[in-house]
Kinemage of the C-alpha trace (Angstrom):
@kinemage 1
@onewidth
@group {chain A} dominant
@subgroup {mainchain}
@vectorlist {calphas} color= white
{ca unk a 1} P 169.332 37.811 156.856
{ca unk a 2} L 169.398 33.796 157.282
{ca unk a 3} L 166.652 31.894 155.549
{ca unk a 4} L 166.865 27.868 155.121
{ca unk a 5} L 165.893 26.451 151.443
{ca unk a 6} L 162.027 26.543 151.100
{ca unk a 7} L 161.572 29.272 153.531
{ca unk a 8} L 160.320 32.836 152.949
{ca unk a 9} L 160.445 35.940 154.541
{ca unk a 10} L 158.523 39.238 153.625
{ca unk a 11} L 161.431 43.137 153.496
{ca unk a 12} L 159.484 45.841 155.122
{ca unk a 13} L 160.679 49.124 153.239
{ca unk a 14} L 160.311 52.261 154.596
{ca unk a 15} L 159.935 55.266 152.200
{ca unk a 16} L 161.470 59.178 154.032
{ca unk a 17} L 159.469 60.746 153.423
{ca unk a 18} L 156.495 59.235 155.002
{ca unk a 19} L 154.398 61.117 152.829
{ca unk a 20} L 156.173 60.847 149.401
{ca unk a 21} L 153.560 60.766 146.925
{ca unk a 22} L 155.772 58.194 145.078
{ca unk a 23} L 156.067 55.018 147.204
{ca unk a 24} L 156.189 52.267 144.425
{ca unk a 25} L 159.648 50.341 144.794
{ca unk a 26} L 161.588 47.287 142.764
{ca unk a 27} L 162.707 44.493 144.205
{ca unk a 28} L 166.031 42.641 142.697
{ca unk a 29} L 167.930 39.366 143.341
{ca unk a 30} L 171.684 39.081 142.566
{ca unk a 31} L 171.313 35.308 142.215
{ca unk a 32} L 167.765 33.723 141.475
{ca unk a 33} L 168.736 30.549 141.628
{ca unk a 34} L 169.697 30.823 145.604
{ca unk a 35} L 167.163 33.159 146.764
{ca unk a 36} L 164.225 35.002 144.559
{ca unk a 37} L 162.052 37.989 145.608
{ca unk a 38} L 158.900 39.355 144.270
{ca unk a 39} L 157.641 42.399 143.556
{ca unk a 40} L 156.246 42.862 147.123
{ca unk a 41} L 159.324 41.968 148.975
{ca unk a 42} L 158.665 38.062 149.774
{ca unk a 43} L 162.566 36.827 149.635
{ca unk a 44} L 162.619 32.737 149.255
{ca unk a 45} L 165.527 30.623 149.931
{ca unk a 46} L 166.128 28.116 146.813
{ca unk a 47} L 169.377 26.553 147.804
{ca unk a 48} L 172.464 27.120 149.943
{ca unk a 49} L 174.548 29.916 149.221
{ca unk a 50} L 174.258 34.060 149.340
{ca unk a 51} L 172.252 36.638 147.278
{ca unk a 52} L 171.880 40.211 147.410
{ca unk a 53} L 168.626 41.765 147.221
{ca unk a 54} L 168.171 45.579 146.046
{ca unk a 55} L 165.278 47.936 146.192
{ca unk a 56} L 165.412 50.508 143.997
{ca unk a 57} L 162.500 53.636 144.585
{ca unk a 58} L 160.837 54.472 141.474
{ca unk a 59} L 160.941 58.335 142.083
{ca unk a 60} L 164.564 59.148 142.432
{ca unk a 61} L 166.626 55.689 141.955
{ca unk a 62} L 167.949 55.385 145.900
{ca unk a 63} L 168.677 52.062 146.447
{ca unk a 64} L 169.106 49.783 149.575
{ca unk a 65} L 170.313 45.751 149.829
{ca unk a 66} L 170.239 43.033 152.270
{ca unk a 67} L 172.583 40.337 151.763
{ca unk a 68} L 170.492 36.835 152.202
{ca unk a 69} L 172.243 33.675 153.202
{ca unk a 70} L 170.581 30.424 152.772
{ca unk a 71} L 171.367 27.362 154.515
C-alpha cells in the first residue's frame, strides 16, 4: 500500500469465519515513526520510508501484514 506523509487510509479485516464469536483484532506498526495505525485500522503516513503493519486476532493469534510505503 502507497500512502504520502499526512495521509491516512482505513485496513478492512475480514475475520473466516464470518460468524466467529471472537472478532476483536490488534493492529501493529513495525516503525511508528514512518507510518502509525490505531486500534481500528486507520494507517497514517508520517514520513518517507516503509513499515509493516500486523493484525493479530485475539482468539487464536493468526496474523496478517501489509507492507506500507510512504512517499
Amino acid at each position: 500500500m502507497n500512502l504520502a506523509v499526512g495521509a491516512s487510509t482505513v485496513l478492512k479485516v475480514q475475520i473466516n469465519p464470518a460468524d466467529a464469536a471472537n472478532k476483536q483484532v490488534t493492529f501493529k506498526t513495525s516503525d511508528p515513526t514512518v507510518a502509525t495505525v490505531s486500534s481500528d485500522g486507520t494507517v497514517a503516513g508520517v514520513k518517507a520510508g516503509s513499515a509493516t503493519v500486523t493484525v493479530t486476532t485475539d482468539d487464536g493469534g493468526k496474523t496478517a501484514t501489509a507492507t506500507v510505503t510512504v512517499a
